[in-house]
N, C-alpha and C positions, 0 to 999 in steps of 0.2 A: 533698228534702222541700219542702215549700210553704212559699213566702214568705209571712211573719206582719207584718201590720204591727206597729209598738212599741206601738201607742195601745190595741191590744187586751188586754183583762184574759185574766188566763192563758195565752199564747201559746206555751207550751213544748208538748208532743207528750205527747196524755194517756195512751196505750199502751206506755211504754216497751220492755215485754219481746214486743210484736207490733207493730212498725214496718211500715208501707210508704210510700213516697217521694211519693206523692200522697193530700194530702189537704186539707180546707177546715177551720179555725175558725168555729165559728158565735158564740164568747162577745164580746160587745158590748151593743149596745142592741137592745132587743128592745120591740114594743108590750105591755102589761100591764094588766090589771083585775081587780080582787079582785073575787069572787064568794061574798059574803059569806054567805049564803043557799044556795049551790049551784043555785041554779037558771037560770045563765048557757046552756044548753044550749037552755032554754026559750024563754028569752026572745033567741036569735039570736045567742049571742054567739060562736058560731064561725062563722058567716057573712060578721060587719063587723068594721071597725077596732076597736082597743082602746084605751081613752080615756086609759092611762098610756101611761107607760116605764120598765123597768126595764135592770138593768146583767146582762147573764148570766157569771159562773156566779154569781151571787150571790144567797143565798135574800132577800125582800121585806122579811124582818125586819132584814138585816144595814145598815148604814151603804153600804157598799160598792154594793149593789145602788142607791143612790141613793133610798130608801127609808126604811128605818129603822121597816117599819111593825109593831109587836109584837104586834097585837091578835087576837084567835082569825078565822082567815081557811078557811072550809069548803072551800072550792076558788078555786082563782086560773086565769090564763086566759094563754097569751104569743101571743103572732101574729110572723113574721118572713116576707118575701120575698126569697129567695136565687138567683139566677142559677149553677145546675149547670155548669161548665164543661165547654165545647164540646169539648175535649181529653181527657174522657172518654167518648166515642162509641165502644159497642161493648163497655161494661160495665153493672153492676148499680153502682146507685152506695145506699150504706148511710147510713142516721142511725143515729149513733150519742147513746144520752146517756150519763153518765158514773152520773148519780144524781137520781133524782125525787120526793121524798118527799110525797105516800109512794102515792097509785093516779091511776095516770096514763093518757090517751088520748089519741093523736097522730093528727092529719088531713093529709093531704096535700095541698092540692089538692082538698079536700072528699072525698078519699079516707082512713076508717079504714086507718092503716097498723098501729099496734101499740096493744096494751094494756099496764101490766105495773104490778104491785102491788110497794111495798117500797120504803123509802125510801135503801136502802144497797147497791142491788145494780145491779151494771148492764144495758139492753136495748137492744137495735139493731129499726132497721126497715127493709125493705128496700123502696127507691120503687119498683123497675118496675110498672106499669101506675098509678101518680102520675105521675113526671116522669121525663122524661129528659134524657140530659144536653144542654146547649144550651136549654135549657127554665127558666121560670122556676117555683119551686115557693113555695107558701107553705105555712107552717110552722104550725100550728095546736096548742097543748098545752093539757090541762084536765089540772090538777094537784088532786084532792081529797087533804083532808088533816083529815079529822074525828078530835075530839078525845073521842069518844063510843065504845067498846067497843074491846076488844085490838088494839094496836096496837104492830108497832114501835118503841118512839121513841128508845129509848137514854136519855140524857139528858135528852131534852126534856120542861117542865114541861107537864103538863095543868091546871095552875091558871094565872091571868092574870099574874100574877107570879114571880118567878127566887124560889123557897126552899131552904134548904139546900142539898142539893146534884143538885139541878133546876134548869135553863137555860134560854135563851131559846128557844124554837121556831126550826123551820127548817120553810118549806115550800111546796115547788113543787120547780126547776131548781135546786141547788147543785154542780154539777160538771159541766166542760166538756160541751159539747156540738158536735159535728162530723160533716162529711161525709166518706167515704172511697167510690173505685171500686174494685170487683174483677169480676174476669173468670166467667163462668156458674159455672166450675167452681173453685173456688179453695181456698185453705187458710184452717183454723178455727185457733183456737188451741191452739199445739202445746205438750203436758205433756214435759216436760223432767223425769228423775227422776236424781239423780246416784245411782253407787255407789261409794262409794269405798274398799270390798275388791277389786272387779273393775277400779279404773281406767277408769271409763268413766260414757258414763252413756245412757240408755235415750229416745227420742225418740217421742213419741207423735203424728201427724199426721193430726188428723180432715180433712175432705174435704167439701167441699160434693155433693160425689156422684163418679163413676167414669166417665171414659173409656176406652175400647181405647186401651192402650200407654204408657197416661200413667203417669210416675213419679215417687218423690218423691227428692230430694237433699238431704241432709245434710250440711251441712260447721262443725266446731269451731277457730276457731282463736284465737291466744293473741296478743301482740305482734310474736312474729317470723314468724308467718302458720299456715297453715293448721293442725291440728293432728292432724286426721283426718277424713276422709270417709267417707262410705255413703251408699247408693244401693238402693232397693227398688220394686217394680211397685207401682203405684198404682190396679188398673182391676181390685182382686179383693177389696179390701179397704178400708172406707169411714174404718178408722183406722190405715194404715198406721204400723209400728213399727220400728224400726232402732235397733239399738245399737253406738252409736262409742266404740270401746277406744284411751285415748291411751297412746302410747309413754310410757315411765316415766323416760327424760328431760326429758319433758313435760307432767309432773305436776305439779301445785301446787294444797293444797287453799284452799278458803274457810277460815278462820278469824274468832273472835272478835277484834275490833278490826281485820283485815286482810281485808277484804272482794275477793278475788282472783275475776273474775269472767271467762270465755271469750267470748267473742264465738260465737252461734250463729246461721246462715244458712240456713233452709228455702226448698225450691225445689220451685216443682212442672214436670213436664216434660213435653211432647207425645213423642208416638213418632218424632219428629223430632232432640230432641234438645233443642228451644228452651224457654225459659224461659218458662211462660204466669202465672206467679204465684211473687208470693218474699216473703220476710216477715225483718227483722232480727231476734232475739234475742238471750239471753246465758242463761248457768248459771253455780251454783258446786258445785264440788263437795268437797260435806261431807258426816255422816254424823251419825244422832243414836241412841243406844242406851241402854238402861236395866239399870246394873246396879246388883243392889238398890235401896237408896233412891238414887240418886247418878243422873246424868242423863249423858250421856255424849258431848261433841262431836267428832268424828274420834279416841276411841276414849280421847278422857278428859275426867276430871270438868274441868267448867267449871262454878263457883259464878255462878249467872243472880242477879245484881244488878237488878233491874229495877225500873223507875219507872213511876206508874201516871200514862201519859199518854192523857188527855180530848179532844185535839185540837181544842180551841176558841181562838177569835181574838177580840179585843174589836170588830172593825170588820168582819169576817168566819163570826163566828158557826162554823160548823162545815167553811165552806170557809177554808182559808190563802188574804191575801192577795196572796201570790208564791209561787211555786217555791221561793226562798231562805228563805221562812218554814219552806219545811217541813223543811229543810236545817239550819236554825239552830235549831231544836227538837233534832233531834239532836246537835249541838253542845252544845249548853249542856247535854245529857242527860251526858256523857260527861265534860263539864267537872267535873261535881257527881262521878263517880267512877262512875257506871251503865255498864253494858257492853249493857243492852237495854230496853226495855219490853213493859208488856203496854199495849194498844189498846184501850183501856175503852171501854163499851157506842158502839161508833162504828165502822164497817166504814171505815178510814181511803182516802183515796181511793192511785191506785195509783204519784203518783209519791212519795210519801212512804216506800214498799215500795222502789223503785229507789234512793233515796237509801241506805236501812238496808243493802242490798244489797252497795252501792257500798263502806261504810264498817265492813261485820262486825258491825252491828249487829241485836244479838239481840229479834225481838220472838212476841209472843205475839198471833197472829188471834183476836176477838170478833165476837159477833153484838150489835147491840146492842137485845135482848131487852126489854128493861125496857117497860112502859106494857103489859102485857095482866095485872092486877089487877083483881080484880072488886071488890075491898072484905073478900073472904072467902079467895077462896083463885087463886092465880095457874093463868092460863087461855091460854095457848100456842097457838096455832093450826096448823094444816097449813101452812097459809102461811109459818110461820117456816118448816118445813124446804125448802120449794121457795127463798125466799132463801138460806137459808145452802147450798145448793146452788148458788145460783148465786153465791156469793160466792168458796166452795173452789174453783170453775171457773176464776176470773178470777186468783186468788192463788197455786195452790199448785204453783208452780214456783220461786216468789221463796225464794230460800234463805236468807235472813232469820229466813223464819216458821219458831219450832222447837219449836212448839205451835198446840193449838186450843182455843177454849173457844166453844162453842156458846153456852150460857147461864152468866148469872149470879145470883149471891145467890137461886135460888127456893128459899123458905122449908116449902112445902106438908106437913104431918107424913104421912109412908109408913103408909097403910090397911091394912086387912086385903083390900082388893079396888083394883085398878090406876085409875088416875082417867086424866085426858086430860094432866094435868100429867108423868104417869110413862109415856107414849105417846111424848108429845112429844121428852121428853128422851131415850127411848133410840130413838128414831128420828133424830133430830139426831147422836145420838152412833154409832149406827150406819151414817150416811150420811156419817160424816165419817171412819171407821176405812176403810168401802170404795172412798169416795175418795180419801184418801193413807192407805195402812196404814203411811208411811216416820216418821211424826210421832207424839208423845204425844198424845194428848187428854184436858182433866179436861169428865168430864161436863157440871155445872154447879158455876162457882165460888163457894168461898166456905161456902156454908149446905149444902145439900139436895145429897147425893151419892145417886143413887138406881140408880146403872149398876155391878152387883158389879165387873163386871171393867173400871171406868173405869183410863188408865192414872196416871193421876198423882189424887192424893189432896190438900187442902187445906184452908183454912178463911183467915176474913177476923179480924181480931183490932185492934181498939184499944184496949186498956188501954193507959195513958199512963203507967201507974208499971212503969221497968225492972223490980223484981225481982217485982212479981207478976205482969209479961208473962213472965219467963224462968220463971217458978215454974207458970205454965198451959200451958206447951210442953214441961216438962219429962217426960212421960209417953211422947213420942216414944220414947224409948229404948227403952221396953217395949212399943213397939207398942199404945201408948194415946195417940194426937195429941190434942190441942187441938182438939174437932170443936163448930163453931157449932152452939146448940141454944137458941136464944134463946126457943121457943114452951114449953118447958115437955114437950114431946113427943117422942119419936124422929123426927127429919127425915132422917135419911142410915144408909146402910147400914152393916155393920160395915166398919172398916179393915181391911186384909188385907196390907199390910204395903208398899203404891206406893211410889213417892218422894212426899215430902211436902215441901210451903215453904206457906208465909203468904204468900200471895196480896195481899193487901192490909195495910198494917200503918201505924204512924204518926199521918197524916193532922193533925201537930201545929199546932195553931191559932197563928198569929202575925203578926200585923199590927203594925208596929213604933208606926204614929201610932196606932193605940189601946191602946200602954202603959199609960197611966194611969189607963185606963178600966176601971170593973167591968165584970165579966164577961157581967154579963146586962145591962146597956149594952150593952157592944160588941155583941151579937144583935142586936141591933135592924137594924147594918148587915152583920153579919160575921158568921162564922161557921166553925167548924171541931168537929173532935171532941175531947170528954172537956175536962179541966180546960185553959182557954190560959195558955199558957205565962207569963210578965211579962217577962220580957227574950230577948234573943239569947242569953245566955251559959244558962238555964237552956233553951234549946230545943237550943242543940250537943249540955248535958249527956244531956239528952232522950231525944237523937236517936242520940248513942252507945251508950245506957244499952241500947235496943232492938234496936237492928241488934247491938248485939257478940252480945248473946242468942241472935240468929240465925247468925251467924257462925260462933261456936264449938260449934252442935249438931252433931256430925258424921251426925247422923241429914236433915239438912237442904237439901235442894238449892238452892236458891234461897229470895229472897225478892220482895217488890212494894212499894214505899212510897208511899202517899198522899200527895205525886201532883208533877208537873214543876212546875205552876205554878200559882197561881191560877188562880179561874175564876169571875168575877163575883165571888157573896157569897163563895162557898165560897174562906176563907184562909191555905190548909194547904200551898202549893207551896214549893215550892223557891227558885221567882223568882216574882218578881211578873207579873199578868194581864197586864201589856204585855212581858213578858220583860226586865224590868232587874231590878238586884240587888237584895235586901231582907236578904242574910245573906253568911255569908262563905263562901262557897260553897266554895273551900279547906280548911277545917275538915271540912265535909260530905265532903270528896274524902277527904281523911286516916282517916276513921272508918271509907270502907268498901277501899282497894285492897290490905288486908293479906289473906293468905289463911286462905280458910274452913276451919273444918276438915276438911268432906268433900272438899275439892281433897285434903288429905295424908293423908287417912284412905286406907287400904286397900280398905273398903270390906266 
C-alpha cells in the first residue's frame, strides 16, 4: 500500500473490505471559500484560486478543519492540485470521495467529472479524458448545502443554533478523499453473502465490463492459509458468482463479542493466467433468523443490548478525529455492558463498520432521514431511496450489520389514499429486502409503521417512571405492543405479531454540575428527556428500573438506550461529549449482562 505521511489527518485506508496496494491520500490542506450566496459559479470561482484553507476530511464547521465556521454556508468551494503518479501509466486512475454533504460538482481540469447528491453516501469519478497519470490535475469541488426544502440532514440543525437534540451542521468534504488506479477492466465491489447451514459463503463479482477468457479467482483463507478456492469465466457474465464451501474442520463462525473474520482475495485473470486486477477483503460467517418474536444469531436468541450511538465528536463534528476514536467508541460501548448499536440518523463512515466487524459487534444500518418536514407533514424524496441505495451497496457485506432501518420516527397519520410519504417508505423498504433478503428490516423506526409485512416491529418510548414504562409494554404478551401514536390519529399499521424491542428508550437527563440546578434552569444549557434525574444514585436506580422491564419480557428481542454519550446540549449519555466518565459505568454494566428472558425462553 501507499506510503502515508504521519502529518496527514486520517491516513489509515478508507476501504477496508476493498483494498488495492496502490493508492493516493488526498486529506490535508486544501484551498477553500464559502460561497455564501451560491453564486460562486458566477462569479468565476471555479476558474481561480481560493482565498482560504481548509483541513480535509474535515467539514468547515468542525475545529479540526481549521475553521470552526457555524454559520448557514449555501455552498462552499475546495480547489487542490495533485501530481497523478507517473507509476500508474496504463490505467484509469478514480476519485474517490468518501462523503459530501450534501449536492456536489467535481471539475477536473475544467473538466465536469461527477455530480452526486447526498450527504452520507459515497461517489467516485473517473479522470480519463481529465488527466492522466504523470499529469498534474486540479481538483475543483462545489459543495451546495441549502437549508431550504427536504433534505437529508440526520441530525443536523436547520436553525442557527444546536437545540435539543439537533447539532451542528456539517457541510461540504467530511470523509476521506483519494486517488486510486485500476486497469480498463477491473473489479467493482464484491457482495460477500455468508451461509452458514451450507458452510460456505456466496461471492458476487461485478465487472467493469468482459473480456474473451478472462476470469475471476476466489480464494478464503483463515490463519493457517488458504481455506478454499474457486474459479469461474469472467467474459459471459458482467457479475460473475462463485460459491466457496469450507471444509468443516475449517469452520468457525462470527459471533457476538468474537468477531472471527476470513481473509478474502478476489482476482481477476487474462486467458493467460495473469493477474490483471486483485482486490483484499474479508467475511464473517454468521447467520440471522427469526423465530417468532426472538431474533436469532447462528441459530440462537441473542438479546441485542444496543446503545443509541450519534457518532458525533466535539472537535470533529460528524467526522472522528482518528481511527482510534472510532475504535474507542466501541470500547467504552461494551465497557457499559452493550454488545451492539443502532447508528442514528448518520450513515457512519466505513472504518467504523471494520472495527465492529473485528470485535462481534452488533449494529443496526440507518439512513439519516430526518430534515424533509414541511411544517405539516414529512415529505421524503426519490432521492432518499437512490442514497440508501447506494449506501446498502457500500455496507452490506460487513457482518456486523444485523439490521436495517431506512427511516425513522415519521410521524404522518395513514389516509384513506397513499401519500408520497407511504411511496417512499415501502419503496426504501422494498429496495432494501431486494437488496439483502439475508437481514431484518424495520420499515420506519419508532412512530409511523406503514409496511404490513415490515420484519421487525417497534416504537421509541421515554417515560421515565419504571413501573408505568413496564405497565405501557406490558400488552406485548397479547400481541398488543406499546405503538407510538402521539398525533391523536392512527399512524402505523396493525401489529401482526414481528419481533418487537424499544428501539429507543431512556435518554435520562444528567449532568452531574447541574445538580443543584432547577430543572428549567438547567434548559437553558442542557437538556435531556422527561423529569432529570438529581443525583447518580437515583439515575442507576432509573436506569435499572427500565432496562429490567425490558429484560424480563420474554416477548422481547432487544433493546436501544438513549444514547453512548453526550452530544453538545443534549445530556443523556453514558459518558460525557469528550468521552470521559460522568457515572459509574460498572453499575450500568451490572444492570444489563444478566440474561433476558427471551435468551431462556423457548420461544
Amino acid at each position: 500500500m501507499s506510503a502515508v505521511s504521519p502529518d496527514v489527518p486520517r491516513p489509515e485506508y478508507p476501504r477496508p473490505q476493498m483494498v488495492r496496494p496502490d493508492w493516493l491520500t488526498l486529506n490535508g490542506p486544501w484551498q477553500f471559500e464559502i460561497d455564501a450566496a451560491d453564486s460562486g459559479l458566477e462569479r468565476g470561482l471555479r476558474e481561480r484560486e481560493l482565498t482560504g484553507s481548509i483541513t480535509v476530511p474535515f467539514a468547515p464547521e468542525s475545529e479540526l478543519s481549521g475553521l470552526g465556521h457555524t454559520d448557514f454556508m449555501d455552498a462552499v468551494w475546495y480547489r487542490r492540485t495533485v501530481t497523478i503518479p507517473a507509476a500508474w501509466a496504463g490505467r484509469r486512475t478514480l476519485l474517490h470521495f468518501g462523503a459530501v454533504d450534501h449536492d456536489a460538482t467535481v471539475w477536473v481540469n475544467g473538466v465536469e467529472v461527477a455530480r452526486h447528491r447526498g450527504g452520507f453516501s459515497p461517489f467516485t469519478a473517473d479522470l480519463s479524458g481529465a488527466a492522466r497519470p504523470g499529469e498534474q490535475a486540479t481538483i475543483v469541488v462545489r459543495a451546495r448545502d441549502s437549508r431550504h426544502g427536504p433534505q437529508a440532514r440526520g441530525k443536523q440543525s436547520a436553525r442557527y443554533h444546536n437545540y435539543e437534540c439537533l447539532y451542528t451542521r456539517t457541510t461540504g468534504i467530511w470523509q476521506t478523499v483519494w486517488l486510486e488506479p485500476v486497469p480498463d477492466v477491473h473489479l467493482r465491489r464484491p457482495r460477500i453473502t455468508p451461509d452458514v447451514a451450507g458452510s460456505a459463503f456466496t461471492v458476487v463479482t461485478p465487472l467493469s465490463g468482459n473480456r474473451p477468457s478472462d476470469s475471476v479467482r476466489v480464494t478464503v483463507s483463515d490463519g493457517e492459509g488458504a481455506v478454499a478456492t474457486a474459479t469461474v469465466r469472467a467474459d459471459v457474465d458482467l457479475a460473475p458468482s462463485l460459491r466457496l464451501e469450507l471444509p468443516a474442520a475449517r469452520v468457525r463462525l462470527w459471533e457476538p463479542g468474537e468477531g472471527f473474520l476470513y481473509d478474502v482475495k478476489v482476482e481477476l485473470l487474462d486467458a493467460s493466467g495473469a493477474v490483471t486486477d486483485a482486490v483484499d477483503s474479508y467475511a464473517g460467517l454468521r447467520s440471522i433468523a427469526i423465530d417468532g418474536k426472538r431474533v436469532l444469531i447462528n441459530g440462537r436468541p441473542v438479546f441485542q443490548r444496543l446503545v443509541l450511538d450519534q457518532g458525533y465528536y466535539p472537535d470533529g463534528l460528524m467526522t472522528a478525529p482518528s481511527d482510534a476514536a472510532l475504535l474507542r467508541d466501541i470500547e467504552l460501548s461494551v465497557a457499559a455492558g452493550f454488545n451492539g448499536a443502532r447508528l442514528h440518523q448518520k450513515v457512519f463512515e466505513e472504518r467504523f463498520l471494520y472495527h465492529a466487524d473485528r470485535l462481534g459487534y452488533l449494529v443496526w444500518g440507518e439512513f439519516g432521514d430526518w430534515g424533509a418536514h414541511d411544517g405539516r407533514e414529512q415529505l421524503p424524496t426519490a432521492s432518499f431511496l437512490t442514497q440508501w441505495l447506494e449506501v446498502l451497496e457500500r455496507d452490506v457485506s460487513h457482518p456486523s450489520i444485523i439490521g436495517w432501518c431506512p427511516l425513522n420516527e415519521t410521524r404522518q397519520p395513514i389516509h384513506d389514499r397513499l401519500t408520497q410519504l407511504d411511496d417512499v417508505t415501502r419503496g426504501m423498504f422494498l429496495a432494501t429486502k431486494l437488496t439483502d433478503p439475508t437481514r431484518p428490516v424495520v420499515d420506519a423506526s419508532g412512530y409511523s409503521h406503514r409496511v404490513p409485512e415490515t420484519d421487525v416491529y417497534d416504537s421509541h418510548n421515554y417515560e421515565q417512571e419504571p413501573a408505568e414504562f413496564a405497565g405501557q409494554l406490558s400488552g406485548l404478551a397479547k400481541d398488543e405492543p406499546y405503538v407510538n401514536d402521539e398525533s391523536g390519529q392512527e399512524i402505523s399499521v396493525p401489529y401482526r405479531g414481528q419481533p418487537y424491542f424499544v428501539s429507543e428508550y431512556g435518554g435520562i437527563w444528567w449532568n452531574p454540575e447541574l445538580a443543584g440546578t432547577a430543572q428549567d434552569a438547567a434548559r437553558v444549557t442542557s437538556w435531556g428527556y422527561g423529569q432529570r434525574v438529581r443525583s447518580e444514585e437515583e439515575f442507576h436506580a432509573r436506569f435499572a428500573g427500565l432496562t429490567d422491564a425490558l429484560l424480563d419480557d420474554p416477548g422481547m428481542f432487544g433493546y436501544c438506550y438513549t444514547q453512548l454519550t453526550d452530544v453538545f446540549q443534549e445530556e443523556n449519555g453514558i459518558y460525557r461529549f469528550d468521552r470521559t466518565t460522568k457515572l459509574d459505568v460498572e453499575r450500568v454494566r451490572a444492570v444489563q449482562i444478566r440474561q433476558a428472558a427471551s435468551e431462556r425462553s423457548s420461544g
